[in-house]
C-alpha positions in Angstrom: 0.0 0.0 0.0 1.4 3.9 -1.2 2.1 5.7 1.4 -0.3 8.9 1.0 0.3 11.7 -0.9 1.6 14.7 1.4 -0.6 17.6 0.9 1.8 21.1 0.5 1.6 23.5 3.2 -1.1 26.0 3.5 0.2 29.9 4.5 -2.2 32.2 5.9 -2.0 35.8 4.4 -3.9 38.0 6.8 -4.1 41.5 5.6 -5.0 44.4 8.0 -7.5 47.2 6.0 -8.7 43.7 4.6 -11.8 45.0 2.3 -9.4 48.0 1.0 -8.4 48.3 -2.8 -5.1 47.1 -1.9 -6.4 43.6 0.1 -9.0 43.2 -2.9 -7.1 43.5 -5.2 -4.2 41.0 -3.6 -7.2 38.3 -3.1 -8.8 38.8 -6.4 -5.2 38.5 -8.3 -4.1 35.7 -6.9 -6.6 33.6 -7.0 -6.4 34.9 -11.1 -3.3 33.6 -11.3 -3.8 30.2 -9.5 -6.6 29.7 -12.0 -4.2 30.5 -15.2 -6.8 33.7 -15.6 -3.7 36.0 -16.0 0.3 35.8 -16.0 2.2 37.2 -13.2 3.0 40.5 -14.0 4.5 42.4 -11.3 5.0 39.6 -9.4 9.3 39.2 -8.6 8.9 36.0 -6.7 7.6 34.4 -9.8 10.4 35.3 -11.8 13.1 33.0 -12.4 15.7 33.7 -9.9 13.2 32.6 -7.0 12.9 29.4 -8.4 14.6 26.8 -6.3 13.6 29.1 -2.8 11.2 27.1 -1.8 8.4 30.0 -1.4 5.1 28.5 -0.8 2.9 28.2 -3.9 0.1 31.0 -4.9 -2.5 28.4 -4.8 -1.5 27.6 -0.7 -2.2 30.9 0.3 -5.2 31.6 2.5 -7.2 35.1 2.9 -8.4 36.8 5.9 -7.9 40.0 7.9 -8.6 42.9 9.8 -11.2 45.5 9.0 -13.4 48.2 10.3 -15.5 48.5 7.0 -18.3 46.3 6.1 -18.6 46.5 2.0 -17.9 42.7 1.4 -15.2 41.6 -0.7 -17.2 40.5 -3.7 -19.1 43.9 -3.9 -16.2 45.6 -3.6 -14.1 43.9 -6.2 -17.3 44.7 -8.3 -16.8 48.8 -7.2 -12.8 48.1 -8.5 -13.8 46.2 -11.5 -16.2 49.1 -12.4 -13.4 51.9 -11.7 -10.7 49.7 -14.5 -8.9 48.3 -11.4 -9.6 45.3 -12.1 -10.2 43.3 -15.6 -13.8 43.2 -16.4 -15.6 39.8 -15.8 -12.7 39.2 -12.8 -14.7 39.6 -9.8 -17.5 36.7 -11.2 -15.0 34.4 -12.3 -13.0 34.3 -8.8 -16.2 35.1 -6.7 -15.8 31.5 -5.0 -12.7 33.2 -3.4 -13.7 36.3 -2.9 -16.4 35.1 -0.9 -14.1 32.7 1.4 -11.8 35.2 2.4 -15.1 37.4 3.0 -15.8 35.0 6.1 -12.5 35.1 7.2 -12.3 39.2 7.7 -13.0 40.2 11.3 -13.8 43.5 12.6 -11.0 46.0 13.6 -10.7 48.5 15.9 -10.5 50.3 17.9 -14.1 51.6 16.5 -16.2 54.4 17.8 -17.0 54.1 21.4 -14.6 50.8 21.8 -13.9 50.5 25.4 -11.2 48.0 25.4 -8.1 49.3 26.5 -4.6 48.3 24.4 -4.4 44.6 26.5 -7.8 43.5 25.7 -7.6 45.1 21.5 -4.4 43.3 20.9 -5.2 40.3 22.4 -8.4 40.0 20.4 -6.8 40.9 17.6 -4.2 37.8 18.5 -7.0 35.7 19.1 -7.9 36.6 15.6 -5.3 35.4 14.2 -4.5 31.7 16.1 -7.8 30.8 15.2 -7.8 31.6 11.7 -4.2 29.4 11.9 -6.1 26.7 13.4 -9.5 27.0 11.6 -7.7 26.8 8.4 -5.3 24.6 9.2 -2.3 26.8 8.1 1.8 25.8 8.8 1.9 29.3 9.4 0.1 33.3 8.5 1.9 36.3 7.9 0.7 39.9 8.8 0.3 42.6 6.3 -0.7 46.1 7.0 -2.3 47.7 4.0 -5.0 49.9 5.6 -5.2 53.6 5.1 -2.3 55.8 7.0 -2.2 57.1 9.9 -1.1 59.9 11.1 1.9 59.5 13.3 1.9 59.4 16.9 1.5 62.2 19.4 0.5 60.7 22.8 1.4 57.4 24.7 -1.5 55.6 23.6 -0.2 52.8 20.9 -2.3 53.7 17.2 -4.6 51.1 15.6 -1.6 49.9 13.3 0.9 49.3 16.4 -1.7 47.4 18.1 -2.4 45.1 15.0 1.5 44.6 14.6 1.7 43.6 18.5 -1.0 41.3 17.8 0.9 39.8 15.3 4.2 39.0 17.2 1.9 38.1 19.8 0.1 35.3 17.7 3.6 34.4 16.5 2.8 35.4 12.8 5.9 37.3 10.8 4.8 40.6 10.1 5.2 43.2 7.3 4.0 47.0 7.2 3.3 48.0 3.8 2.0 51.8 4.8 3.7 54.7 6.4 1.8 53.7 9.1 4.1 53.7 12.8 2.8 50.0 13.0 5.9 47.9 14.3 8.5 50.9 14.2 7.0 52.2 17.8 9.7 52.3 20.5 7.3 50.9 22.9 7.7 47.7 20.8 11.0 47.3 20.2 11.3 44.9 22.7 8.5 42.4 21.7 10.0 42.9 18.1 13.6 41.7 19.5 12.4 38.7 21.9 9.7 37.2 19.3 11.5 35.2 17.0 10.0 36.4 14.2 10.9 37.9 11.3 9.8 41.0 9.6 10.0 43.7 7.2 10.1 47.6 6.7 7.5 50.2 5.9 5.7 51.9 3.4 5.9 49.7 0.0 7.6 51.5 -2.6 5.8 51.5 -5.8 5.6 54.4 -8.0 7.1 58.3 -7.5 9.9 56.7 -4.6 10.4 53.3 -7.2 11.7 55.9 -9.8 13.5 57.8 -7.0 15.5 55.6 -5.9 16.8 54.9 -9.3 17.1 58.1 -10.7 19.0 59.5 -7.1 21.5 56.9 -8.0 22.1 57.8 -10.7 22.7 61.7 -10.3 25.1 60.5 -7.6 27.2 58.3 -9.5 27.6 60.1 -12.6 28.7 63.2 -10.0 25.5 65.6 -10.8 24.8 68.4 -8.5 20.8 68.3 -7.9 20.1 71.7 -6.6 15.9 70.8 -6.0 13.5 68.0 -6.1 10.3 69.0 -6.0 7.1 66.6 -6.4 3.4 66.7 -6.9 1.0 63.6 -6.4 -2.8 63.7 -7.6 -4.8 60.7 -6.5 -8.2 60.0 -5.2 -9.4 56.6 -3.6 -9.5 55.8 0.5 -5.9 56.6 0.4 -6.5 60.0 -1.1 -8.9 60.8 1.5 -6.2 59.8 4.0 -3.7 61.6 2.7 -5.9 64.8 3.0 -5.2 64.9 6.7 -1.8 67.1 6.8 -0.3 64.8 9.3 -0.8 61.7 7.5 0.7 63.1 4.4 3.7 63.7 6.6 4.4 60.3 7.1 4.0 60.1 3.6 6.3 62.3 2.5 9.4 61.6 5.3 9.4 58.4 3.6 9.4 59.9 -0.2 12.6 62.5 1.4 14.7 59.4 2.8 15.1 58.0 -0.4 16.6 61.4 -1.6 18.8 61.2 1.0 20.0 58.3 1.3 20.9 58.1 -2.4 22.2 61.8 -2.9 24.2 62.2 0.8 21.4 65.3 1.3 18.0 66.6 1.4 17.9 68.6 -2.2 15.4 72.2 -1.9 12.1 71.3 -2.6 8.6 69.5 -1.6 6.0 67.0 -2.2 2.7 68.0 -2.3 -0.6 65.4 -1.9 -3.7 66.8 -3.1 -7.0 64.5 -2.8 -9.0 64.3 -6.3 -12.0 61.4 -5.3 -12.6 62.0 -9.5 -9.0 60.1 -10.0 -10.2 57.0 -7.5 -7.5 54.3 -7.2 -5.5 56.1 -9.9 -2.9 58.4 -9.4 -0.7 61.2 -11.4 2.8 61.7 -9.6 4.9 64.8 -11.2 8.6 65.3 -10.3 10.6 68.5 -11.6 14.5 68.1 -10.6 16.8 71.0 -11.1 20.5 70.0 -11.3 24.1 71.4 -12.6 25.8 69.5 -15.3 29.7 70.0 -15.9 30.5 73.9 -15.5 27.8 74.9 -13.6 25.4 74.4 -16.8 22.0 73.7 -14.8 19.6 71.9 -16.5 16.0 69.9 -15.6 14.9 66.3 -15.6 10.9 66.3 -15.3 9.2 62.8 -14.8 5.7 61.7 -15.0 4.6 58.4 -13.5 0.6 57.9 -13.8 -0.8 54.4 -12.3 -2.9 52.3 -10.2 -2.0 52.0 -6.9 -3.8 48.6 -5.9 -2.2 47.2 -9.4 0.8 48.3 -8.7 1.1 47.6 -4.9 -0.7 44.1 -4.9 1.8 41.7 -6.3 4.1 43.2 -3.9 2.0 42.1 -0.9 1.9 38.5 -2.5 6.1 38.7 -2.6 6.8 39.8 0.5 4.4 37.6 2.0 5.6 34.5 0.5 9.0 35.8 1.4 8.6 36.1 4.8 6.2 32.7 4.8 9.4 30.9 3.7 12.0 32.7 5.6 10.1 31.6 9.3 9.9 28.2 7.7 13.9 28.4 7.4 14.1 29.5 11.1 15.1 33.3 10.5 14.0 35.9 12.8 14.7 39.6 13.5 14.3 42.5 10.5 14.9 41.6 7.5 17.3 44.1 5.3 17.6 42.0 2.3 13.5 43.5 1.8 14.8 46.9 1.5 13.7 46.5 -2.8 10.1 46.6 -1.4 10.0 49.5 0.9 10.5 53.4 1.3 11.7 52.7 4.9 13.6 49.2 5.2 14.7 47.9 8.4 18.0 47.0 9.2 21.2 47.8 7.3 20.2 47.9 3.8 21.4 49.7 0.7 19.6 52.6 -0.7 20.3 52.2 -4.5 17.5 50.2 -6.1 20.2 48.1 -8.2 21.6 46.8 -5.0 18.9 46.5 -3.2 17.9 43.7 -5.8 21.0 42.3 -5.7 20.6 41.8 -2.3 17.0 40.3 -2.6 18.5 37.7 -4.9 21.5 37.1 -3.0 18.5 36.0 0.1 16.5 33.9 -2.4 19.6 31.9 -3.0 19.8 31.7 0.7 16.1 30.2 1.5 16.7 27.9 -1.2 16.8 24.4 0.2 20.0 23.7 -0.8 21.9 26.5 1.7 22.3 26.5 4.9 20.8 29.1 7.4 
């Protein structure tokens, strides 16, 4: 008698904001891609330098999450579909899969007139989690924060994205924050961060005006170009648009957008970025930049760049990477921040490079790494 067939390991994918643009979107693709509806476009960990890393497969991955809205996921992917986020006739043909990770959502918080304190929200919120683990019978879940940002901390009290990230750790689930969002970067923490075990990555995904940045500040630097100003304008409209509109938020927005400039060019050039909420644009988004600079004998001249895109298109098949990245790299025992992420984020942790170009080399130089033929 065979000995039975070993079924591959499920991964949980629990996404905080998890009826958002960005969490429909992630569902709705992948469960595209696992049915051969579309190639992977966007997706890195599908190219072929991942192959032999042993990242779990697309069609292992489970949905659920975090939210405090309550448009389900099917009717929203509709609302995308609708807007050209997604491909006409998508939502209907995955609706099976939408709807499953529809039951697995549970409400956020803290909401109006919550009176849990921070104890009771993040242990619910780790309670959450282990029970989707078990329900599901997942290996393991990984955390990712795509909700809306926040502004940044004022007071003691922990924000909603801190909370979520402690919940995480707590439920012993790797964690990634893909917003500006404080989430896992508040001192208060630091220690759970160090003494979990985990691994986890940086903040703020990096996928349109600060992508082209961070090649294009490079590049100035090396071929010894003086950039006198960098200024930048973004037009988008959507929930993150709406966030944006608070000043604070766009803050933590922009420190993000300015330590890509100066990490790559040694200093802050003159000049700003400036958010402005059009709800006409939706999930689409205009990003200007106009850079001033000297060429040889003080001859200035001008680079202008304009990057127009979706944000949930662009941003999506980054969530499934780092996901399956960091699925794979608690699977191989690894714990503490991960730097070799740095490709996928405005704000990295750890010691990483700032140049694009190395930052991939570095990315490839870890898939080789969780392949299963090296060693921790």
């Amino acid at each position: 008698m065979s000995a039975p067939r070993q079924l591959p390991p499920r991964v949980g994918v629990w996404l905080i904001g998890a009826r958002g643009s960005v969490a429909t979107t992630v569902v709705a693709g992948c469960a595209a891609l696992t049915a051969g509806l579309r190639p992977p476009t966007g997706l890195v960990t599908e190219t072929p330098a991942f192959a032999g890393s042993g990242l779990p497969a697309l069609s292992s991955l489970v949905f659920g999450g975090h939210d405090t809205l309550d448009c389900p996921l099917p009717k929203r992917a509709e609302q995308l579909a609708a807007g050209g986020v997604l491909p006409p006739g998508l939502p209907a043909a995955v609706e099976t899969e939408l709807a499953a990770a529809e039951r697995e959502i549970r409400p956020g918080g803290p909401l109006p007139g919550d009176t849990r304190d921070e104890e009771d929200l993040i242990a619910a919120f780790a309670t959450d989690l282990r029970d989707f683990v078990r329900r599901q019978g997942l290996d393991r879940a990984v955390v990712v924060n795509v909700a809306s940002t926040e502004p940044a901390p004022t007071g003691a009290a922990l924000p909603a994205s801190s909370l979520y990230a402690a919940a995480a750790l707590r439920a012993g689930c790797p964690y990634v924050n893909f917003t500006p969002s404080t989430g896992l970067h508040h001192p208060d923490l630091a220690g759970l961060a160090a003494s979990s075990g985990l691994p986890y990555g940086g903040r703020d995904g990096k996928t349109g005006q600060t992508l082209l940045r961070s090649v294009l500040g490079p590049m100035f630097a090396q071929r010894a170009l003086a950039v006198r100003a960098w200024s930048g304008t973004n037009l988008l409209g959507g929930g993150d648009g709406a966030a944006l509109a608070d000043p604070a938020a766009a803050a933590a927005k922009n420190a993000g957008k300015e330590r890509v400039l100066a990490d790559t060019l040694g200093t802050i050039p003159e000049g700003q970025v400036h958010i402005d909420d059009v709800p006409a644009l939706g999930d689409w988004k205009t990003a200007w930049d106009h850079v001033a600079f000297d060429g040889f004998l003080g001859t200035r001249m001008v680079l202008q760049t304009i990057w127009q895109g979706c944000d949930s298109a662009l941003a999506a098949p980054l969530v499934l990477d780092l996901a399956r990245l960091l699925a794979r790299a608690h699977e191989r025992g690894l714990s503490g921040p991960r730097p070799e992420l740095a490709f996928f984020f405005k704000d990295p942790v750890g010691d990483a490079p700032a140049s694009l170009a190395e930052q991939y080399a570095e990315l490839e130089r870890f898939a080789r790494r969780l392949s299963e033929e090296d060693g921790r």
